[in-house]
Backbone as a ProteinNet text record, in pm:
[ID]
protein_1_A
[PRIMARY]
XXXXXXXXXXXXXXXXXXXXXXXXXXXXXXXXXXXXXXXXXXXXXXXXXXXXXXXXXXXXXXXXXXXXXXXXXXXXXXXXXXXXXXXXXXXXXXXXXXXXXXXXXXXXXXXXXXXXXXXXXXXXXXXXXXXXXXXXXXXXXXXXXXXXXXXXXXXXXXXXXX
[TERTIARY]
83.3	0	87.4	169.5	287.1	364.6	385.4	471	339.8	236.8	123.1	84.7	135.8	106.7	249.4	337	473.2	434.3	420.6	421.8	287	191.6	102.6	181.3	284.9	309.8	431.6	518.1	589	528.2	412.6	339.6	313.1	216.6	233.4	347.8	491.5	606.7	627.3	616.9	678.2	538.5	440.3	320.6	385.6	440.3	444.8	545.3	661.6	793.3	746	650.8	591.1	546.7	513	439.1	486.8	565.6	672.7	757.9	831.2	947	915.4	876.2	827.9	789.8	618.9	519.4	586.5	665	672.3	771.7	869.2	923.6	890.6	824	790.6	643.8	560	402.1	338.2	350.2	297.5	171.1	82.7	-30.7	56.4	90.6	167.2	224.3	264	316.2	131.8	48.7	-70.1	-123.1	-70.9	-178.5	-110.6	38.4	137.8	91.5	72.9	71.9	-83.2	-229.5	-314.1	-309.9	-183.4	-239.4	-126.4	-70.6	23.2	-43.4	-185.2	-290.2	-366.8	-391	-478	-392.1	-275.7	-157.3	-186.9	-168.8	-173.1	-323.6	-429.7	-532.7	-592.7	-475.2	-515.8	-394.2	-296.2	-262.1	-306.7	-338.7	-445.1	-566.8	-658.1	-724.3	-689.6	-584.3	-545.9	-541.7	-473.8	-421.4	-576.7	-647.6	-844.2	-850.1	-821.9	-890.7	-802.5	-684.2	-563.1	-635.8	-621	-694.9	-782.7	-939.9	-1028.3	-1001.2	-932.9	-904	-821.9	-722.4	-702.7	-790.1	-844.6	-990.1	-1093.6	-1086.5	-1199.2	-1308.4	-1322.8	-1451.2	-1458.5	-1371.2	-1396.3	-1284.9	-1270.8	-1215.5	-1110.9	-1142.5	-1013.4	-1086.2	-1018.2	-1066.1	-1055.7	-1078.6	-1043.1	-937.3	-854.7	-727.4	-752.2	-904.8	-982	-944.2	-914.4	-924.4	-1058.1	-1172.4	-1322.1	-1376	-1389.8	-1417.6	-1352.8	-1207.1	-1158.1	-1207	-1306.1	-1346.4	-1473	-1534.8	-1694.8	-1662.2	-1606	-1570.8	-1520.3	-1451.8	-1427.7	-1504.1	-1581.7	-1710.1	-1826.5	-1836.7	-1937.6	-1864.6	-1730.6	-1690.7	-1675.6	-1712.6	-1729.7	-1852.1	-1945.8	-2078	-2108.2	-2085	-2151.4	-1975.5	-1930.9	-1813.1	-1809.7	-1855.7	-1850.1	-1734.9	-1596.7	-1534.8	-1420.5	-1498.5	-1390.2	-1499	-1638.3	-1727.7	-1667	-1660.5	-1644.3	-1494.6	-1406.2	-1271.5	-1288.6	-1371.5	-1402	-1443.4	-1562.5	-1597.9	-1523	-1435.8	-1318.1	-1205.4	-1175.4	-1083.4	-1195.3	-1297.5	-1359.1	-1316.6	-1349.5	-1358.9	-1183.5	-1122.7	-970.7	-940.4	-989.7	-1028.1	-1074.3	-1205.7	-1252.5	-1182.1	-1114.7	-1031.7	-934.2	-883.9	-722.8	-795.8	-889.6	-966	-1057.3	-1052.5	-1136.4	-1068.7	-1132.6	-1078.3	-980.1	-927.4	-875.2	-803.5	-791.2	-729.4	-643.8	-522.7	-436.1	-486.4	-436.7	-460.5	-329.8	-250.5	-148	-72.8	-20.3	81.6	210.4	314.1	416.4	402.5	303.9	274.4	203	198.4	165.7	6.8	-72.3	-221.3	-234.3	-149.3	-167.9	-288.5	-343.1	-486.5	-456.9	-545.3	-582	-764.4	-805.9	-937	-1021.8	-1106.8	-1104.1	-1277.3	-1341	-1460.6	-1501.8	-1608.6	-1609.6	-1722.9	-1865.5	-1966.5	-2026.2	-2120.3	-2141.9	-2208	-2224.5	-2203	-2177.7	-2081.5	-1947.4	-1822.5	-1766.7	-1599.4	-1540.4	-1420.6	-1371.4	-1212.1	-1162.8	-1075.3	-976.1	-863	-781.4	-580.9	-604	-473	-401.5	-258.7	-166.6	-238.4	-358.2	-401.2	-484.7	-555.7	-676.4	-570.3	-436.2	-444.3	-333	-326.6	-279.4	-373	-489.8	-614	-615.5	-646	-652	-542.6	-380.8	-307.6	-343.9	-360.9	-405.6	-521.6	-587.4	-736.6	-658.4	-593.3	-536	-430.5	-354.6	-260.7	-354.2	-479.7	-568.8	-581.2	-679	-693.9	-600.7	-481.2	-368.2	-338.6	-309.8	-301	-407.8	-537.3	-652.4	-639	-612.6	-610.3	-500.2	-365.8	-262.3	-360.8	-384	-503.4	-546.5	-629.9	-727.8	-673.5	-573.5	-510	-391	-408.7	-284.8	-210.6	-283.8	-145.3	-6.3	6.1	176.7	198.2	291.3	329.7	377.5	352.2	353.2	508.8	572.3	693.9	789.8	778.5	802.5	848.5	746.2	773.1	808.9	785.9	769.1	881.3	999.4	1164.6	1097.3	1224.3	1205.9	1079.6	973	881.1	797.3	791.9	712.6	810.7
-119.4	0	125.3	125.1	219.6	273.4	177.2	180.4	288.6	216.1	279.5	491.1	517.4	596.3	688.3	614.9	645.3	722.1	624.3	652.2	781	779.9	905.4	1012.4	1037.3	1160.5	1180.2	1106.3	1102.5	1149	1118	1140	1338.2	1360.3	1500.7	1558.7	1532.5	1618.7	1632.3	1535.1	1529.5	1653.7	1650.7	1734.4	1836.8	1857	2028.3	2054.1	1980.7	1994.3	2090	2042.1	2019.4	2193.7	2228.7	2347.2	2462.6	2427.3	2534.5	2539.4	2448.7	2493.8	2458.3	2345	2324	2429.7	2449	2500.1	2689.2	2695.2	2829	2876.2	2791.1	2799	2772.6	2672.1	2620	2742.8	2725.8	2748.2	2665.5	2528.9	2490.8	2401.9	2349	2307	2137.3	2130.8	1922.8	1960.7	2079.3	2022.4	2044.6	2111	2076	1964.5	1906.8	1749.3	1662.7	1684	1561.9	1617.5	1724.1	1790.6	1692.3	1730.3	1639.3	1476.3	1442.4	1270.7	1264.2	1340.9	1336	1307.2	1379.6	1369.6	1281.6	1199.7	1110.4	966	992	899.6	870	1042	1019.9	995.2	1004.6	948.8	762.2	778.8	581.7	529.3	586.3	539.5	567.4	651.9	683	597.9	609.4	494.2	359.4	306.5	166.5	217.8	273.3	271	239.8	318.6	332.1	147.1	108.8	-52.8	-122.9	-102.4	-197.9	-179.5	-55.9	-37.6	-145.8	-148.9	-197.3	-327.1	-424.5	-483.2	-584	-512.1	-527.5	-524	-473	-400.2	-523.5	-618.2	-726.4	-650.5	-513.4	-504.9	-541.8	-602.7	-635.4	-731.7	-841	-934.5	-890.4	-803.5	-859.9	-674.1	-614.7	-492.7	-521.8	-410.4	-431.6	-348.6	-353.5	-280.7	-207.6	-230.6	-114.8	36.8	150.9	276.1	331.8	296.2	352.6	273.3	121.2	47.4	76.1	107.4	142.1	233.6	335.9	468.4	451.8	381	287.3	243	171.2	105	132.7	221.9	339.6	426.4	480.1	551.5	469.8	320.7	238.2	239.3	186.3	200.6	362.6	475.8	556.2	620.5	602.9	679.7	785.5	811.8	878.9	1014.9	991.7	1077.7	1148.2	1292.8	1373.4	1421	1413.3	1501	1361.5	1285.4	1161.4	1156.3	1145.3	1128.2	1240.2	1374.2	1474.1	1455	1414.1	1411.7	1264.1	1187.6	1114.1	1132.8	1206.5	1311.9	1389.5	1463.4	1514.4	1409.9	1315.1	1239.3	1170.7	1156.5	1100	1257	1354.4	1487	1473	1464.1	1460.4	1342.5	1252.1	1151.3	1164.9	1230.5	1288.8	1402.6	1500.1	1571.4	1530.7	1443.5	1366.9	1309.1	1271.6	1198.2	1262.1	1396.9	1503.5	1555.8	1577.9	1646.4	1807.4	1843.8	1980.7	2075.1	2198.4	2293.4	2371	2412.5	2480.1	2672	2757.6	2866.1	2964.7	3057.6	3172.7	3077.2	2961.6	2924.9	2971	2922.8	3049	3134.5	3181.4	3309.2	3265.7	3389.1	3394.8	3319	3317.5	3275.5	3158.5	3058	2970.3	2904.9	2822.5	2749.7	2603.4	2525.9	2420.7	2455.1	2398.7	2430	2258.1	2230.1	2112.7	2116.3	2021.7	2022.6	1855.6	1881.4	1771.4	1661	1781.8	1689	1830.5	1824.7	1885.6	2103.2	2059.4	2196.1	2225.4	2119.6	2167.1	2226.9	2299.2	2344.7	2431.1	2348.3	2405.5	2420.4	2576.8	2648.5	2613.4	2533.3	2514.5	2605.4	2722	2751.4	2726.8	2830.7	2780.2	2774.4	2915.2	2906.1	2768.7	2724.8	2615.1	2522.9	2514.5	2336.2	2337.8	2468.1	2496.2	2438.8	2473.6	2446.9	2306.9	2268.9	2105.8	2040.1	2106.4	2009	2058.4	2129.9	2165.2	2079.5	2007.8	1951.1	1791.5	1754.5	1622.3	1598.6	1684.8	1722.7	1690.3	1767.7	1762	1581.3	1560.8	1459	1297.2	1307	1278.1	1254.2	1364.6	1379	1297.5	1355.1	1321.4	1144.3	1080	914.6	900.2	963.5	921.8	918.9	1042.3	1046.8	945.8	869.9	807.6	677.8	635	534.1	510.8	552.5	586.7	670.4	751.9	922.6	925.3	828.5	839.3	976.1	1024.1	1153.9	1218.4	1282.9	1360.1	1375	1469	1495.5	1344.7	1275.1	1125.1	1179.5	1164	1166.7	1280.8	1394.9	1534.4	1595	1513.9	1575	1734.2	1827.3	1966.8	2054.5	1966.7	2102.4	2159	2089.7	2167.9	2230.8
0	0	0	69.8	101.9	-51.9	-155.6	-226.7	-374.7	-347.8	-436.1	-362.6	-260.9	-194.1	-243.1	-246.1	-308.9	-462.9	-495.5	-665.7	-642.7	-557.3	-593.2	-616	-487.1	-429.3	-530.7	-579.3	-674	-807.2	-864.7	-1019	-959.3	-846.2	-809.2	-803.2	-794	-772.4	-971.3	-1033.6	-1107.8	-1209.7	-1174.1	-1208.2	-1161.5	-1040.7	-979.1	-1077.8	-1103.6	-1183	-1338.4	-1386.4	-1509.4	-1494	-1427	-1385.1	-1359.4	-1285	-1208	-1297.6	-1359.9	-1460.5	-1593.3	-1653.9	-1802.6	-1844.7	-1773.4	-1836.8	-1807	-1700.8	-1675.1	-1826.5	-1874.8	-1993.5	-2134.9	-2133.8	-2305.7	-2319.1	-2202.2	-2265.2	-2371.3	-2346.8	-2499.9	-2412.7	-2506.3	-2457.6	-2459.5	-2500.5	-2447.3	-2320	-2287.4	-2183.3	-2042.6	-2090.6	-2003.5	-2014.8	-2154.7	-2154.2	-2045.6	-2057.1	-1974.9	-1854	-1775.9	-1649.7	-1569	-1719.4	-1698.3	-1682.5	-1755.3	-1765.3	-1602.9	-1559.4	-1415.6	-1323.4	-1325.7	-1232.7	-1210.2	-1328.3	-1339	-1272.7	-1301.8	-1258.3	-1127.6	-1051.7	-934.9	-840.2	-934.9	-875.8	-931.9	-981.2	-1009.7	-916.3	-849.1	-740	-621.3	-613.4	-465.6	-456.5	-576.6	-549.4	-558.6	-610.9	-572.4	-411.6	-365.8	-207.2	-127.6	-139.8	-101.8	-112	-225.6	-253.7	-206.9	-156.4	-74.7	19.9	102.1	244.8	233.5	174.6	193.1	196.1	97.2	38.2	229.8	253.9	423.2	524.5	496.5	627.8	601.4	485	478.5	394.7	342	308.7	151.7	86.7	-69.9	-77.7	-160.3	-173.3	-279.8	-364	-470	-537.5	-679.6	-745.8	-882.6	-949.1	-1078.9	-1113	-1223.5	-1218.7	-1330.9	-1421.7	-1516.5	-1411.6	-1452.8	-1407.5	-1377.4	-1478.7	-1446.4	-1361.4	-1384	-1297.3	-1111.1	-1092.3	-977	-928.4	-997.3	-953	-899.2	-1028.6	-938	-816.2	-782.8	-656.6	-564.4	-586.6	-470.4	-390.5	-508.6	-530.4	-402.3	-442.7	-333.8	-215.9	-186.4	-46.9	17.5	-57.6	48.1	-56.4	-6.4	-70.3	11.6	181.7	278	247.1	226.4	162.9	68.6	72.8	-31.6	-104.8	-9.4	-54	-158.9	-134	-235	-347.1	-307.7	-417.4	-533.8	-448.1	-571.6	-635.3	-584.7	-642	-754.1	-700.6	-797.7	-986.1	-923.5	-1044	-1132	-1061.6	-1115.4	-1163.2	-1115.1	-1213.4	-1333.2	-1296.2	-1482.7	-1570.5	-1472.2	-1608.9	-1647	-1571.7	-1651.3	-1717.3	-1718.5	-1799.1	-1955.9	-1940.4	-2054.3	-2110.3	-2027	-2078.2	-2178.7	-2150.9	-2223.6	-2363.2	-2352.6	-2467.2	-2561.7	-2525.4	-2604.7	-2695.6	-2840.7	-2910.8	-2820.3	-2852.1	-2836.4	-2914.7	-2918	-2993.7	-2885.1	-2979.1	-2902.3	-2912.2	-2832.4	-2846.9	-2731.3	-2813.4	-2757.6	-2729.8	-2771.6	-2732.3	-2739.8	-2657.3	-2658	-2553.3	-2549.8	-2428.3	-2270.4	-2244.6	-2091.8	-2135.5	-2193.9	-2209.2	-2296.4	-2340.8	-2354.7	-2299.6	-2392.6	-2377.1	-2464.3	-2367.6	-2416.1	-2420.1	-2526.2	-2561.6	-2584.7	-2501.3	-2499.7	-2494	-2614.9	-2639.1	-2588.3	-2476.2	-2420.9	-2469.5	-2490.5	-2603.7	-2654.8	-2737.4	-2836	-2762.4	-2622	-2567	-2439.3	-2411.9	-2292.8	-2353.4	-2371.3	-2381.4	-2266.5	-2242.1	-2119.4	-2194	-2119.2	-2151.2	-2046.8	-2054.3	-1972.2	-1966.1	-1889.1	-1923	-1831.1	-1802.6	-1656.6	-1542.2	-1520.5	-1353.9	-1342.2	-1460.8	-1458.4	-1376.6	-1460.8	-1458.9	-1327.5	-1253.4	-1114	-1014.2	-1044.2	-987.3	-968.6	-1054.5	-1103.8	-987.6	-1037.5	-933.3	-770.7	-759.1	-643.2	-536.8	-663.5	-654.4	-612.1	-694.8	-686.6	-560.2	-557.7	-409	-299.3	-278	-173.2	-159.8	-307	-259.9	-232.9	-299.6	-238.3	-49.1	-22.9	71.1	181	168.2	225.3	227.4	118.6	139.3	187	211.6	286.7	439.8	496.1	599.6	627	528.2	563.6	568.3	482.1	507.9	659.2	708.8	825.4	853.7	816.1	830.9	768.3	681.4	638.8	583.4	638.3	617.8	488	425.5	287	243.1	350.7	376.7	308.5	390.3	311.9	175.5	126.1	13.5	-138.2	-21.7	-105.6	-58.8	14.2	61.7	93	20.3	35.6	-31.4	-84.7	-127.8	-55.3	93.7	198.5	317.4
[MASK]
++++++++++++++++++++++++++++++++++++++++++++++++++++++++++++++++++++++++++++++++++++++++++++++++++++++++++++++++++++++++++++++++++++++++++++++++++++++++++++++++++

């Protein structure tokens, strides 16, 4: 469980990396897609960690190692949990994000955009502050299943960025 909790906090450093120095230099929209699929990384190891827990705790025998399927099932072992339900939600939308058509826009510059059409009248405009947001969103919930899994400490694994 420990080692899956590893690799979360590891896929987030290597996201913050992406952010702080890539994206602060290139501005190009690949480097927001890689920043996005970082996240998703780090929430298909967090939720493995959720289904190890359980998986120890006796409440489910075995998971699926499908990514949507792991989210369903996560999703049932904490239903009375909003704040995983909603981070849940949010990893299908970065999900669908990665898999959506998209257009680039100001690349090069401070306003770089990823322009990402999700069905025929959602489009969501993703630039540097969005996909700050985003890691910000995934960090939380990161963190929160270290919490919930036993408090293993962040620091661990995030050396000097705190």
């Amino acid at each position: 469980m420990n080692e899956y909790l590893s690799e979360a906090f590891e896929e987030l450093k290597r996201a913050d990396h992406l952010i702080y120095v890539s994206l602060k230099y290139t501005r190009t929209v690949d480097v927001i897609k890689s920043i996005i699929e970082r996240l998703i990384n780090a929430y298909d190891e967090a939720m493995t960690v959720l289904l190890e827990k359980a998986k120890e705790d006796g409440k489910i025998e075995s998971y699926s190692k499908n990514a949507g399927i792991k989210c369903n099932e996560v999703k049932a072992l904490y239903p009375d949990n909003k704040d995983i339900q909603a981070h849940m939600e949010f990893y299908l939308l970065l999900r669908k994000i990665t898999r959506s058509e998209y257009k680039k826009i100001e690349e090069y510059r401070r306003h770089v955009a990823m322009i990402v059409q999700l069905d025929q009248s959602t489009i969501i405009s993703i630039d540097i502050d969005r996909v700050k947001e985003y890691y910000d969103r995934a960090d939380a919930f990161v963190k929160s299943v270290a919490e919930i899994c036993g408090g293993i400490e962040p620091t661990t694994y995030y050396g000097d960025y705190f």
